[in-house]
C-alpha positions in Angstrom: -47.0 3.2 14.4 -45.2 6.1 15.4 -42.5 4.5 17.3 -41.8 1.7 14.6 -41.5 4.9 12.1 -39.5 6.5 14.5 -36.8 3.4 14.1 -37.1 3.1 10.4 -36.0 7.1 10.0 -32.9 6.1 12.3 -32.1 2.8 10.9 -32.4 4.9 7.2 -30.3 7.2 8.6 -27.5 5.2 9.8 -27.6 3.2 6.5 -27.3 6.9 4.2 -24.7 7.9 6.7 -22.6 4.6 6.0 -23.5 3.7 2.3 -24.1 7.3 0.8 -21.6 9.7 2.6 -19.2 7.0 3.5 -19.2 8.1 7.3 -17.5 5.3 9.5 -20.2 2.6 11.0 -19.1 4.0 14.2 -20.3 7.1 14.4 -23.5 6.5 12.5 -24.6 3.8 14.6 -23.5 6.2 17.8 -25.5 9.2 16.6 -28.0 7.4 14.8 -28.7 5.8 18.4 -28.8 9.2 20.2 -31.2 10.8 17.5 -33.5 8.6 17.9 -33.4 9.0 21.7 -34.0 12.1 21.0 -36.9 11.7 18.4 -38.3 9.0 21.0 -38.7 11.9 23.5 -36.4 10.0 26.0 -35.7 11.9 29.2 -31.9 13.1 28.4 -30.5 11.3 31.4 -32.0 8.2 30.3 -30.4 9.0 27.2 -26.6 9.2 28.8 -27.0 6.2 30.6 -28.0 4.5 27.8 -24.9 5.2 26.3 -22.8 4.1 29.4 -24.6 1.1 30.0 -24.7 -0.2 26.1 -21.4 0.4 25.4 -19.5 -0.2 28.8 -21.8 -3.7 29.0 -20.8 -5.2 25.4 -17.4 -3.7 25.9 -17.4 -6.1 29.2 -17.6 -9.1 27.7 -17.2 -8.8 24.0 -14.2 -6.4 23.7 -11.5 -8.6 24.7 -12.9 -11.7 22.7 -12.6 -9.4 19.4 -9.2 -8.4 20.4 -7.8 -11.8 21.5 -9.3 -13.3 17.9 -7.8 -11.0 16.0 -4.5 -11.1 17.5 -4.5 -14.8 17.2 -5.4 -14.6 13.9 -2.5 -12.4 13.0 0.5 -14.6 14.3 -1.4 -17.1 12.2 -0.8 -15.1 9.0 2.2 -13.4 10.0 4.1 -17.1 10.5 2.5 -18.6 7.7 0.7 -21.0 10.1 -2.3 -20.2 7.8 -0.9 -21.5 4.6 0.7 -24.4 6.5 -2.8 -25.4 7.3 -4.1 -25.3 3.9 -1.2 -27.1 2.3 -2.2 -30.0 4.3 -5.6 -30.2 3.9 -4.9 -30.4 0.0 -2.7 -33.2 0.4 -5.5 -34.8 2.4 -8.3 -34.2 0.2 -5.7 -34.5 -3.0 -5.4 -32.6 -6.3 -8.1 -33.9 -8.1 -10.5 -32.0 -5.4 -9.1 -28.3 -5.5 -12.0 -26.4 -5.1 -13.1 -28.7 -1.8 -9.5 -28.3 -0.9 -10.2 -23.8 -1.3 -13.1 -24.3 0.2 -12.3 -26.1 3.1 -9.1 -24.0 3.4 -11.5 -20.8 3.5 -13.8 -22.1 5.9 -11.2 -23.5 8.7 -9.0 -20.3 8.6 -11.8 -17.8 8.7 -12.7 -18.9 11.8 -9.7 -16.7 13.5 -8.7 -14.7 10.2 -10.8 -12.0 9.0 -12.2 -13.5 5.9 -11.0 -10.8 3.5 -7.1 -11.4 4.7 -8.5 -15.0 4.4 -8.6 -14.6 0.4 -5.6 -12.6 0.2 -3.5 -14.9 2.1 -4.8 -17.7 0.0 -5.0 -16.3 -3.3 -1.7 -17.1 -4.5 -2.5 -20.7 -4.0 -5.9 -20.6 -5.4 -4.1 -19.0 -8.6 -0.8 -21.4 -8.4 -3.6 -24.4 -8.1 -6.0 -23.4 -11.1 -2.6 -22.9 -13.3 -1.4 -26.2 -12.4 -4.9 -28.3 -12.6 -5.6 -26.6 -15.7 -9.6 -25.4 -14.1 -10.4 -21.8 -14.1 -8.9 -19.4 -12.0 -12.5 -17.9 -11.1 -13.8 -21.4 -9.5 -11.1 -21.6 -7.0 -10.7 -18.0 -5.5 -14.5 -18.6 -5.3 -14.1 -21.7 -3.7 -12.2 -20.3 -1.3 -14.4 -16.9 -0.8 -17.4 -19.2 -0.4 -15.5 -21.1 2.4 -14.3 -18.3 4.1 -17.8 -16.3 3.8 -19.1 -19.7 5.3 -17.3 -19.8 8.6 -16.8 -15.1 9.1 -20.6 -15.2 9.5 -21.5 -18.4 11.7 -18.5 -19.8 13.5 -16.6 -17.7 16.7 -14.4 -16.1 17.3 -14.2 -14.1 14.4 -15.5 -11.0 15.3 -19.0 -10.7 14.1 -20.3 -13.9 15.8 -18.8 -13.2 18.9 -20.1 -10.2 19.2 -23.4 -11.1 18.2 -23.5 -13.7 20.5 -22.4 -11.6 23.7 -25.4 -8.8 22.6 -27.6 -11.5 22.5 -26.4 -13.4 25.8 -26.3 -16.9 23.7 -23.7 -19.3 24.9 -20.5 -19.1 23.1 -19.7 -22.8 23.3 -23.2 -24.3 21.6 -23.0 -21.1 18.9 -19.4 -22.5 17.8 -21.0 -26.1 17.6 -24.2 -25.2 15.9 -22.5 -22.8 13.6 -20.0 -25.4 12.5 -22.5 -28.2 11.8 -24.8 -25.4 9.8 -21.6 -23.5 7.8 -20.2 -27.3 7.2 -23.3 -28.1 5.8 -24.2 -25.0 4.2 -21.1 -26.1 2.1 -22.5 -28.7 0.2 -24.8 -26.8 -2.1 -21.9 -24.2 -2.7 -19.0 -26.9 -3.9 -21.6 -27.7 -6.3 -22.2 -24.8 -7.5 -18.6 -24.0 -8.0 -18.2 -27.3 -9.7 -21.1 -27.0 -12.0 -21.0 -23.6 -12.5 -18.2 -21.3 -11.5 -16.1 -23.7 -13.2 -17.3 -22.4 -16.6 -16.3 -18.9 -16.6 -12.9 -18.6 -18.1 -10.6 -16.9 -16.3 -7.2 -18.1 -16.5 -4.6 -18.0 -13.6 -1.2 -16.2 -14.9 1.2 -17.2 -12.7 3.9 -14.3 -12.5 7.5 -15.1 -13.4 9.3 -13.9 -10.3 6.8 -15.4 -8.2 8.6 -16.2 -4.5 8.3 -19.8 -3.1 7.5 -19.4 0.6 11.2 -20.5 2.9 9.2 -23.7 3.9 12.0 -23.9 6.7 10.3 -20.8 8.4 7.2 -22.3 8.3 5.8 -23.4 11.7 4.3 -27.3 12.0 1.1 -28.2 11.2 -0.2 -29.6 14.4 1.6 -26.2 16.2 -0.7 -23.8 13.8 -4.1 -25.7 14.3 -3.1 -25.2 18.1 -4.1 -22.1 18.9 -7.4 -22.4 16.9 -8.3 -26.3 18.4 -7.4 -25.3 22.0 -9.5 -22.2 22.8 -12.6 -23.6 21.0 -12.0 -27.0 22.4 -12.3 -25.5 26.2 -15.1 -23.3 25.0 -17.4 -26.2 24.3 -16.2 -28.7 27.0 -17.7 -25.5 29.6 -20.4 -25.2 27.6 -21.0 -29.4 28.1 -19.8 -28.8 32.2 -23.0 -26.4 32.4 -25.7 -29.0 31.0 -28.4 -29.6 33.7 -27.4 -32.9 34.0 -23.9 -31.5 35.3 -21.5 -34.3 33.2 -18.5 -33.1 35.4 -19.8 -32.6 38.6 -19.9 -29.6 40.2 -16.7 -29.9 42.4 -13.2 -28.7 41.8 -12.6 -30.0 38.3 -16.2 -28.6 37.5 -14.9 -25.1 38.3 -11.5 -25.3 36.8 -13.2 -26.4 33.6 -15.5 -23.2 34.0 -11.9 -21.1 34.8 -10.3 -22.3 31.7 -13.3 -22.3 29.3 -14.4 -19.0 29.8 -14.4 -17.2 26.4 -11.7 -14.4 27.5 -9.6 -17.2 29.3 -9.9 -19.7 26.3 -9.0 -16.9 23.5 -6.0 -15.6 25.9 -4.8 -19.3 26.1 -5.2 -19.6 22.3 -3.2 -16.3 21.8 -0.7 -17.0 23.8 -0.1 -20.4 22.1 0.1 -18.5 19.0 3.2 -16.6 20.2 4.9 -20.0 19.9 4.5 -20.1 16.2 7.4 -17.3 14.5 10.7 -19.5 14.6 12.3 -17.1 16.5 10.6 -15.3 18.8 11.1 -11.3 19.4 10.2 -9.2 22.4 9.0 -6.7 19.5 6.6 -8.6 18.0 4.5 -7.7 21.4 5.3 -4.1 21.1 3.0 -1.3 19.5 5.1 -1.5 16.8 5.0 -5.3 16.0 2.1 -7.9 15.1 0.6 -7.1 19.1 0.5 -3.0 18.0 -1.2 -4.3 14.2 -3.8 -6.7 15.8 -5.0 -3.8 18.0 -5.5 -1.4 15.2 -7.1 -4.2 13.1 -9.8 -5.0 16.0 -10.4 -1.4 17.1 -12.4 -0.5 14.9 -14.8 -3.5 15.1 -14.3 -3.1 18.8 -16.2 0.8 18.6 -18.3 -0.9 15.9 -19.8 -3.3 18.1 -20.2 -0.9 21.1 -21.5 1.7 19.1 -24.3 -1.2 18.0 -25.0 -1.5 21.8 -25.5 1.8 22.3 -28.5 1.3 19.6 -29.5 -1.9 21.3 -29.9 -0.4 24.6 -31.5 3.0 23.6 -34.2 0.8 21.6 -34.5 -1.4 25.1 -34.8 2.0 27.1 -37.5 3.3 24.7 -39.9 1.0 25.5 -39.8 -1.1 21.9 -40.4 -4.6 23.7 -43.8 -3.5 24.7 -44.6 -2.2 21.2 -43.3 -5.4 19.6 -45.7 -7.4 22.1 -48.5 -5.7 21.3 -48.1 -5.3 17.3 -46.8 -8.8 16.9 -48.4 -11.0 19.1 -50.9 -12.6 16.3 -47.6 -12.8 13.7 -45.3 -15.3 14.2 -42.0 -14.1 12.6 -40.0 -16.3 14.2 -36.4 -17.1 13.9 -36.8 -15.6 10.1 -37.2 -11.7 11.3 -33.3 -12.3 12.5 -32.7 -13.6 9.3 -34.8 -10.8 7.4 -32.9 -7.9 9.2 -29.5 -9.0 8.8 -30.2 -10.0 5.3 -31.6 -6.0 4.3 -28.5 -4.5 6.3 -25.5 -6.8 4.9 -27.3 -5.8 0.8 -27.6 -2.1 1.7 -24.4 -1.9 3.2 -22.1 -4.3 2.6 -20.1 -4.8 6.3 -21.4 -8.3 7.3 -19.8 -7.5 10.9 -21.8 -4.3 10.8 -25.0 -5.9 9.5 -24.6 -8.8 12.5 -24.1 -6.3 15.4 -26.5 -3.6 14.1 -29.0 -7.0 14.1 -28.6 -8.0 17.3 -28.7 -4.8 19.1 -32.3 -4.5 17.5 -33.1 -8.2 18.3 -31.7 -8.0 21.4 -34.2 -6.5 23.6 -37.0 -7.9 21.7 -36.2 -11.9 22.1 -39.5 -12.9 24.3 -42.3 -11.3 22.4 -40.6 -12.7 19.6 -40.5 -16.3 21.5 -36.2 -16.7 21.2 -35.9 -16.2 24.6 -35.0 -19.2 25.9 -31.4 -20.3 25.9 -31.7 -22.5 22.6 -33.2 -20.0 21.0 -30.4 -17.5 21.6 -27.9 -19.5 20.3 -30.1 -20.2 16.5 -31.2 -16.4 17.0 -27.2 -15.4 17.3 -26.8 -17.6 13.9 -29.9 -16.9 11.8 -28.4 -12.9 12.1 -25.2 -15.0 10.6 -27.1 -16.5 8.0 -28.5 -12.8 6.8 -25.4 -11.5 7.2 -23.4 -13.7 4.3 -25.7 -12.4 1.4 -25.9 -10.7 -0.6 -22.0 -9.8 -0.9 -21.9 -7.4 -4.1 -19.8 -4.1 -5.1 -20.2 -2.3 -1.4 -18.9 -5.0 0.4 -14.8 -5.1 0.1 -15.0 -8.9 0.1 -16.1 -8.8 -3.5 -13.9 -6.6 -4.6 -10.9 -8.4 -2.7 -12.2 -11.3 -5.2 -12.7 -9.7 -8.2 -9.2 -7.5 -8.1 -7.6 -10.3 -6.7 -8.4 -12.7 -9.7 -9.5 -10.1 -12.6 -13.1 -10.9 -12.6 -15.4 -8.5 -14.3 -18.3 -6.8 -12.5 -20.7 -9.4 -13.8 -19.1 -12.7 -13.5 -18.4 -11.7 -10.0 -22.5 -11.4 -9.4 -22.9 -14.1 -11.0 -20.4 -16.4 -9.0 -19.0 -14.8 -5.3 -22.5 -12.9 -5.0 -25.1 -15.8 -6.1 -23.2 -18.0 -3.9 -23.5 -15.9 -0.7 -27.2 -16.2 -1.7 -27.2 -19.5 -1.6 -25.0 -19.8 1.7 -27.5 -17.2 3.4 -30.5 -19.6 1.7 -29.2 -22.5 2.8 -28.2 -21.9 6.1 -31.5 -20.1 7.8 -33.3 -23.1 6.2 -31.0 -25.5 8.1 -31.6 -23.5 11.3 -35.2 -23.3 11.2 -35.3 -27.5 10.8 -32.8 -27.5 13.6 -35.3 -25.1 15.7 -38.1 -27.6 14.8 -35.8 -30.5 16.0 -34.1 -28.8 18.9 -35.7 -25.6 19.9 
């Protein structure tokens, strides 16, 4: 009982540092994790290695994924690739569809785009589109939010998945299948909540006179932007089908090469690199501190500390001795793949970061998988995205998404609850439910 308190007072701690005093995730999570080392009575040295081994671990093989991601994600906005992308998917799904068009836009380029630069990069054709089709403004920026929500939490390599996955040990390639099929899914219930009921708040989309058409001849191809985002997660799951016990490929040359090439770091650097072919004319600086290479690293560094910060927590928990508490208190209660979903779901309310609340889950998770029976490798994988399912809702006024919405499109307060912020319930909802009957199935 001590011990469990003992993790509450931190875990309140870290979430009054971030939410109250607005103290960066970083360093709460780093001297939340050494306070309770302390409060745990830890031998100091314990303590320091600890810190060395949770953070230099995560940073091992999650670091570079985050920064390769985001740097791919950044030619993509830079170039226009992005909007490129969600031009033809409208003309696929057609005018009459916009909102499936938003959403669907939202949901493919979050996947390498932070989701809030997601909505910003969109917006203007969320607000040209509702102007045009005559619907209101607030059901397509919420269309897209929803989308792009859908995909940040549950599909790598955007940053919090990834490095949720990596805490967790859960195989990269079967998280970005399962998490496409569930997010995909999860998508239903939220189109038709947009079309039922976003779709009667009135908010009207003024488009602004000097409004600038994008120089379509700077533009990259369409098949050239969905590239760098096809390739890398193609080879990811093609390793991830090579390492099957039945061993589809073999286990000879072509079995290693396939291994080579689809390893996470190797598949996001080939994906990054492809993405340098995207500006029309390509610049030496671009790759300098002071061009898109110097921007991407400053976007990802923080999430970067974030996430190793989070290991630090993970591994001072581990070192404590919490598994064997966790054994004995829980062994009659069977939480299940829902205390995943529980956790993530309390940190990304109270605090708003979903990337915060998804590696601050898993480092908590993390060392307590086999008393909580996710221990096997399937389990890891629905473990990694029942944290992603928590982690969508509920998105309200301390999470910057909302407010990216609601400035964006002059939304008040309320009918932002009542449209971006019930449907993050409803993708969170949605989503665990679809991995717990996938567990029953699967697992």
């Amino acid at each position: 009982m001590l011990t469990l308190l003992i993790i509450l007072v931190a875990l309140a701690l870290i979430l009054i540092a971030i939410v109250k005093f607005d103290i960066h995730p970083f360093l709460a999570l780093f001297v939340g994790a050494i306070t309770y080392g302390l409060m745990m009575q830890m031998p100091t040295d314990l303590i320091v290695k600890s810190i060395a081994d949770g953070f230099g671990g995560v940073m091992g093989s999650v670091g570079l994924l985050i920064l390769l991601g985001v740097i791919m994600g950044t030619f993509l906005e830079k170039t226009g690739g992005a909007i490129v992308i969600a031009d033809r998917i409208l003309k696929w799904i057609g005018e009459k569809f916009v909102n499936l068009s938003m959403m669907l836009s939202g949901w493919i380029l979050s996947i390498p785009v932070f989701g809030d630069s997601t909505i910003i990069m969109m917006n203007p054709i969320a607000k040209s589109l509702a102007a045009k089709s005559g619907i209101s403004y607030a059901a397509t920026i919420v269309a897209l939010s929803l989308g792009a929500m859908a995909s940040h939490a549950l599909v790598p390599p955007t940053p919090g998945p990834i490095a949720t996955a990596g805490i967790l040990e859960a195989d990269l390639g079967q998280v970005i299948f399962w998490g496409a099929i569930v997010s995909l899914i999860t998508l239903i219930p939220l189109y038709f909540f947009v079309n039922k009921f976003v779709v009667k708040i009135p908010l009207e989309a003024n488009l602004a006179l000097d409004e600038k058409s994008l120089d379509k001849k700077q533009l990259p191809a369409f098949s050239s932007a969905l590239t760098p985002i096809l390739v890398p997660l193609f080879l990811i799951i093609l390793a991830s089908i090579a390492n099957y016990p039945t061993k589809p490929f073999g286990e000879g040359q072509f079995f290693q090469v396939i291994q080579f090439i689809g390893a996470p770091v190797i598949s996001l650097l080939i994906g990054a690199l492809l993405s340098f072919t995207l500006p029309k004319k390509f610049e030496v600086k671009l790759l300098s501190t002071s061009g898109w290479i110097g921007e991407s690293i400053l976007l990802a560094a923080p999430v970067i500390l974030i996430t190793g910060a989070g290991a630090v927590f993970g591994k001072m928990l581990q070192n404590s001795g919490v598994g064997d508490l966790v054994t004995s208190s829980m062994s009659d209660a069977n939480w299940g793949i829902f205390l995943p979903f529980l956790i993530a779901f309390a940190l990304k309310t109270a605090q708003g970061s979903t990337t915060v609340a998804m590696i601050t889950t898993a480092s908590i998770i993390a060392p307590i998988l086999s008393p909580l029976g996710l221990d096997s490798e399937t389990m890891k994988v629905f473990t990694a995205l029942a944290i992603g399912a928590g982690s969508l809702c509920i998105s309200h006024a301390n999470d910057s998404g909302f407010w990216v919405v609601t400035q964006l499109s002059g939304m008040t307060i309320k009918q932002g609850n009542m449209s971006h912020s019930l449907g993050t319930l409803i993708a969170g909802l949605t989503a665990i439910l679809l991995i717990f009957v996938l567990t029953l199935v699967i697992g």
